[in-house]
Steps between C-alpha positions, in 0.01 A plus 500: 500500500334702760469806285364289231231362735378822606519663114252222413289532813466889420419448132193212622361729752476811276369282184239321770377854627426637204251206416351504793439916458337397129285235656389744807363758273388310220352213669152640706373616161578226295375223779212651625231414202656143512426518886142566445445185217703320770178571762210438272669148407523412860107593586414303232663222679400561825127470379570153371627393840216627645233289294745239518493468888107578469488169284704260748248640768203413276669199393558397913162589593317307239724151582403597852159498485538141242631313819299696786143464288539149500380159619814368615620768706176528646489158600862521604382808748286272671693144511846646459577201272836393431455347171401884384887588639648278318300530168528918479727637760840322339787687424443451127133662529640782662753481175188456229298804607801729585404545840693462843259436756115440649375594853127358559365689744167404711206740550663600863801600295725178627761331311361147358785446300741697305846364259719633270848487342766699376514420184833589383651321837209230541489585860183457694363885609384532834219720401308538847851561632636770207112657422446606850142641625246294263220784563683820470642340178128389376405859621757608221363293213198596527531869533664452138192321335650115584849533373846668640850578466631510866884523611618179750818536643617167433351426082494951406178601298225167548186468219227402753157412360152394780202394434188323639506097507186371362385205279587514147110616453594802695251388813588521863538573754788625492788238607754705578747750317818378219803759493709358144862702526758527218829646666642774224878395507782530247348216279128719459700801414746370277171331315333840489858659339482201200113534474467897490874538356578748793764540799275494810606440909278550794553821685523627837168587667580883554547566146256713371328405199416624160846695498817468277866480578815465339682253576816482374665682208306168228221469749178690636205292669147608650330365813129276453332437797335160510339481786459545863817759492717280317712630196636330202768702324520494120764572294630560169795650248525792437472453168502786311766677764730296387431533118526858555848464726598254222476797263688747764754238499550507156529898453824430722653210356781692375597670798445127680755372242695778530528404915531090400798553348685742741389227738649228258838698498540514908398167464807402282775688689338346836573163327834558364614620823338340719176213473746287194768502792339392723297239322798376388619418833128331615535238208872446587366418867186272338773306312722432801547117588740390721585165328697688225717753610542735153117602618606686793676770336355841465556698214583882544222677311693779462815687609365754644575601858151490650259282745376316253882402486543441868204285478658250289775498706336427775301256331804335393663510822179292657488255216851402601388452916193295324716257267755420752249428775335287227779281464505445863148397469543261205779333713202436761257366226737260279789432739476218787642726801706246701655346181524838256327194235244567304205368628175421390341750275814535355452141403172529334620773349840335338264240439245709263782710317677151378177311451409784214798349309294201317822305441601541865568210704701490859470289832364569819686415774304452860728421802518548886728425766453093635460551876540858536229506786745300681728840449252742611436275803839429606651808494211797427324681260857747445669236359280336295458828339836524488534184287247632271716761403813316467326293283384762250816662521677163425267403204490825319891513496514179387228477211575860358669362219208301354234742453266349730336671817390424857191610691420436832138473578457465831638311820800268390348454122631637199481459140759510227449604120771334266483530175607143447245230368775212431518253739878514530567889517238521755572193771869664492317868609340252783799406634644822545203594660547212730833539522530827595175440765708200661795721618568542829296819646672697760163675699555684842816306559332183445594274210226294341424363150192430345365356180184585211276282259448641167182455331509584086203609263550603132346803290288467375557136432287367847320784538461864344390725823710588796277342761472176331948447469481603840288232612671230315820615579402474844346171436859392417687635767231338743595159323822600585483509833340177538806362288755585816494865440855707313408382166303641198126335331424617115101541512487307183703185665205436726385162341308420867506865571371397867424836619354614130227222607458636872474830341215371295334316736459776736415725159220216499416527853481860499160458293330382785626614755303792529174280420644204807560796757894490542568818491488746833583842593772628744521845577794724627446777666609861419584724782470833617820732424564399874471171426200471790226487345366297167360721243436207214620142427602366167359191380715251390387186350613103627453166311440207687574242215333146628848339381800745535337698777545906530604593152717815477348782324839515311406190359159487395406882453747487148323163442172706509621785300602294214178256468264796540370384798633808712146728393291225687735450798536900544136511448465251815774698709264853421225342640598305803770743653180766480260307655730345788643879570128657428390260757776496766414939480155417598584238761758694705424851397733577304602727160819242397611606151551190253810490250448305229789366231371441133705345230632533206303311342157691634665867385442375156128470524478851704105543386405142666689550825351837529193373491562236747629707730175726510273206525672374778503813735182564417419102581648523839420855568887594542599846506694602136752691723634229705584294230848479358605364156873439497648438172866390446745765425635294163167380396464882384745501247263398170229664430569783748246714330201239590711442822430928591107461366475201697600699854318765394168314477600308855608916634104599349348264701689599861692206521874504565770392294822357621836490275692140661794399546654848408853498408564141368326623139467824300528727801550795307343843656336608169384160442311525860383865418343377225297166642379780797472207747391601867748241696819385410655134708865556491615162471702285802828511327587846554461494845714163549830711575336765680601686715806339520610589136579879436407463127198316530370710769571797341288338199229416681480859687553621150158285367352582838541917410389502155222243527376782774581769276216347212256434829465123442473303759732277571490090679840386557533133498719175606573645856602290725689623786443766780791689346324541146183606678629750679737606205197544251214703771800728597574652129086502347169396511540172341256231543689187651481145378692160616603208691599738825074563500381190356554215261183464299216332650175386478231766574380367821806513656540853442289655792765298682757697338319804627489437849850442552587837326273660741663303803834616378414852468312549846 
């Protein structure tokens, strides 16, 4: 392949060199008459530029002398009234007459007034400031009959026209002196191109005149002086050069075609032994997804024994490293960690693949443990994890046979999918579950039982989205509970439906809540890497319900969400978390970054909460950088493409974007390549075992490493004892966030807060 490479480069070379040798000694007496035709073409233009530029100075002197011989002005010289300002010195005047500014000089050659604009910027001119010496520049004018071309260093070439201000009858005495200016930009010049059908730019002061250059090989231009040492260049084609190399060109074509195709034939054994190869292999790569295995397989473009070849293996080989770390990372993203269940997302995503069946129907399932607080506080945190997992492990063996699954979706809930909608099929899948959750569980030595309450919904019979079976089904289960607890409600046997009707009247309440000033801020802080210092709080709004008291945010944020009323409440939280920490800055002297959570509900009108957000920093004057959006890890699974424009805009306009609760939703790496968030809040439940769980600290250092790896910040949250703290600032520079700090509290409590974290570090 070599030999052919350099057989082809030999045979261009010698074809290209004996063109050029043809074009060398043909081309001085073939080009040299069209040079000359060339020349005479561009005088000819030159001369219109020059009575062109003669005419704008006629044109400037003769509006000059309108507004200088004239009652007005002269009036104005003497009263220096206002009203004559505002009537002929707008910005729109200056617009009409195509002029840029006035300087009305006195007799004694002092400044009485002087304005102007830019047009193309409307920006005021300083024009005492950017003219300089009034008299040297009068001395100017006048040695060229009234009217100049001068050079500034700030506008480039400047029209300048004076004359005499006297009453529109032409009497005196003489009031004084008007300079009119018209700065010569890009706008005049491009004008004087469309007007004269030329290619004209202003030209350095040395240039000399009168004389012609070539430009480029299409190009030659001559030098016009217009005044005061100042040059415009013109140019223009060389028209009848290239007509005349058109024709050279032609006289060669063969040999040209002759070259094309020698180049065409390289071309083709370069692509059959090389470029198709490797092309090949780039749209193999392109098509590679890791959700379907067949796709990582390279195809051997050939059996030849070359480095293309040893590419593919190589290729290959890292495609295999790739797909089995992917795996590990799906486990992270669709698998509950304690439990091995599938948790959330895995949920909504068994939930859309049946729901596109539109004779589907199954039953959601939503149960937790009755009293297992009581387990957590009696004998720790290890063994009421440890129950968790029995419990999975205990259901899954035992409802394997019926098709159905189990989730677990956080602390002691879970949900079950059964295919069964008959009553009696179904109630005998609750017993087993409560059954097998009633046995005797053997944790740490300790024996303890415990029991559940089952709440049922049916698809898409009460409801037809995820969220809504959810709710009901945890409607149920609360009904449950308040029936003694270890039994099971069907959603659709709640004829009182008690808590259906709190539900709804707090859904009522929420509507004015906002409007009868229940709702309040707390604020937790977010430390230092050191945990020393605070670096930002997160707002976190209360509800102090008249009736019930503090609402939980578990309880009426969903409430929100599903009336619509989440956009106005989100709106309120924007606004008063910025103002309180805009204002506690100022107060104490402080630059406190403020972390804001939006909804769900608000990511679906992206274009109206990105417009609230820039009213409201520029409202309270609050610095784009210090404010965090934080959106919820799962709440980016639909409409992930608006989801990445969205943080883009937020990214455009400095402010920080914060990926939350990391590792309880999609938590796949490509997935957070692709949002290109700047902070990512690695939720509280994978530090719960650590470090006293190998596995779950070598996760987290795992997370930790790569997270560092992509440079994204990182705020690690839910810690809450020494050992955790000093666990998480020993391995990285996470941000720390928890209980062990500070439980959320109101704002003016935190300078509190402060002081005793500087007590305990001096």
């Amino acid at each position: 392949m070599k030999l052919k490479m350099k057989t082809a480069g030999m045979i261009g070379i010698t074809m290209a060199a004996f063109i050029v040798l043809l074009f060398l000694l043909m081309r001085p007496v073939i080009l040299e008459d069209a040079k000359r035709m060339d020349e005479e073409s561009l005088k000819t233009d030159m001369e219109r530029a020059e009575k062109y530029i003669a005419s704008e100075k006629a044109n400037l002197m003769r509006h000059n002398k309108d507004w200088a011989v004239w009652d007005d002005t002269y009036e104005f010289m003497q009263n220096r009234s206002p009203k004559y300002i505002e009537s002929n010195l707008t910005q729109e005047s200056y617009r009409k007459t195509g002029t840029n500014f006035k300087l009305y000089l006195n007799n004694n050659g002092d400044t009485v007034y002087s304005a102007g604009y830019e047009l193309g910027m409307g920006t005021l001119i300083g024009v005492e400031e950017d003219l300089g010496d009034t008299s040297a520049l009068l001395s100017r004018i006048d040695e060229e009959n009234g009217v100049s071309v001068l050079w500034n260093d700030k506008y480039g070439p400047v029209l300048l026209a004076a004359e005499e201000i006297l009453t529109s009858e032409g009497k005196g005495p003489v009031a004084g002196r008007l300079i009119t200016g018209a700065i010569l930009n890009d706008a005049f010049f491009d004008k004087m191109e469309d007007d004269l059908a030329i290619n004209v730019r202003t030209a350095g002061n040395a240039e000399e005149s009168g004389g012609i250059r070539e430009v480029d090989g299409n190009t030659i231009s001559g030098v016009l002086a217009i005044g005061n040492g100042l040059n415009i260049e013109v140019e223009r084609e060389r028209k009848y050069y290239g007509q005349k190399a058109k024709s050279m060109n032609d006289l060669f074509l063969a040999l040209s075609v002759a070259t094309l195709l020698l180049v065409l034939l390289v071309h083709y054994l370069l692509d059959l032994l090389i470029v198709s190869r490797i092309s090949s292999l780039s749209l193999q790569l392109k098509d590679v997804n890791f959700d379907e295995a067949h796709s990582l397989a390279v195809r051997k473009s050939q059996a030849i024994p070359d480095e293309i070849t040893d590419l593919e293996t190589s290729i290959q080989d890292m495609l295999d490293s790739l797909e089995k770390a992917h795996i590990d990372v799906s486990k992270l993203a669709f698998f509950d960690q304690l439990t091995g269940l599938p948790n959330r997302f895995s949920l909504y995503r068994e939930f859309l693949s049946r729901a596109e069946d539109p004779e589907t129907s199954f039953a959601v399932l939503f149960f937790d443990l009755d009293g297992f607080k009581r387990i957590n506080d009696l004998y720790g945190h290890s063994s009421g994890d440890e129950m968790l997992r029995q419990v999975g492990e205990r259901l899954t063996g035992s409802l394997l046979h019926t098709g159905s699954q189990l989730y677990r979706i956080g602390g002691d809930e879970f949900v079950l999918l059964s295919p069964a909608t008959g009553r009696e099929e179904l109630t005998g899948q609750i017993e087993e579950v409560m059954g097998a959750i009633q046995k005797v569980f053997v944790l740490d030595k300790v024996k303890t039982t415990i029991s559940t309450s089952i709440g049922v919904s049916f698809y898409p019979a009460n409801a037809g989205t995820l969220d809504d079976l959810l709710q009901y089904a945890d409607t149920a289960m609360y009904t449950a509970k308040k029936n003694g607890k270890n039994t099971y409600v069907f959603y659709e046997d709640l004829t009182d439906r008690h808590l259906h009707k709190y539900l709804l009247n707090l859904k009522t309440d929420l509507s004015d809540a906002i409007a009868l000033d229940q709702f309040f801020l707390e604020y937790q802080p977010i430390m230092d890497n050191k945990g020393r210092s605070i670096k930002a709080v997160e707002a976190l709004i209360r509800w102090n319900h008249p009736k019930e008291g503090l609402v939980a945010p578990l309880r009426f944020i969903p409430l929100a969400e599903e009336s619509g009323m989440m956009r106005e409440i989100g709106e309120w939280v924007i606004r008063q978390a910025v103002g309180e920490v805009q204002n506690w800055n100022a107060t104490y002297g402080q630059s406190l970054s403020l972390a804001v959570n939006v909804s769900k509900m608000q990511l679906k009108f992206k274009d109206e909460l990105l417009a609230l957000i820039d009213d409201v920093l520029r409202e309270h004057d609050f610095p784009a950088d210090k404010l965090q959006i934080e959106i919820t890890e799962s709440d980016t699974v639909a409409e992930q493409k608006e989801i990445v424009a969205f943080i883009t805009a937020l990214k455009e306009r400095g402010i920080q974007v914060a990926l939350d609760d990391f590792g309880v939703g999609t938590s796949a790496l490509f997935h957070l390549l692709e949002l290109d968030v700047d902070i990512v809040k690695i939720d509280r439940s994978f530090l719960r075992q650590v470090p006293s769980s190998k596995k779950d600290t070598a996760l987290l250092k795992g997370i930790y490493s790569t997270l560092d790896e992509l440079e994204i910040k990182l705020v690690t949250e839910g810690i809450e004892t020494a050992e955790q703290r000093d666990f998480v600032t020993a391995k990285n520079d996470s941000y720390l966030q928890g209980y062990y700090f500070s439980k959320p509290l109101p704002l003016d409590r935190l300078r509190e807060v402060q002081d005793s974290l500087e007590g305990a570090v001096l």
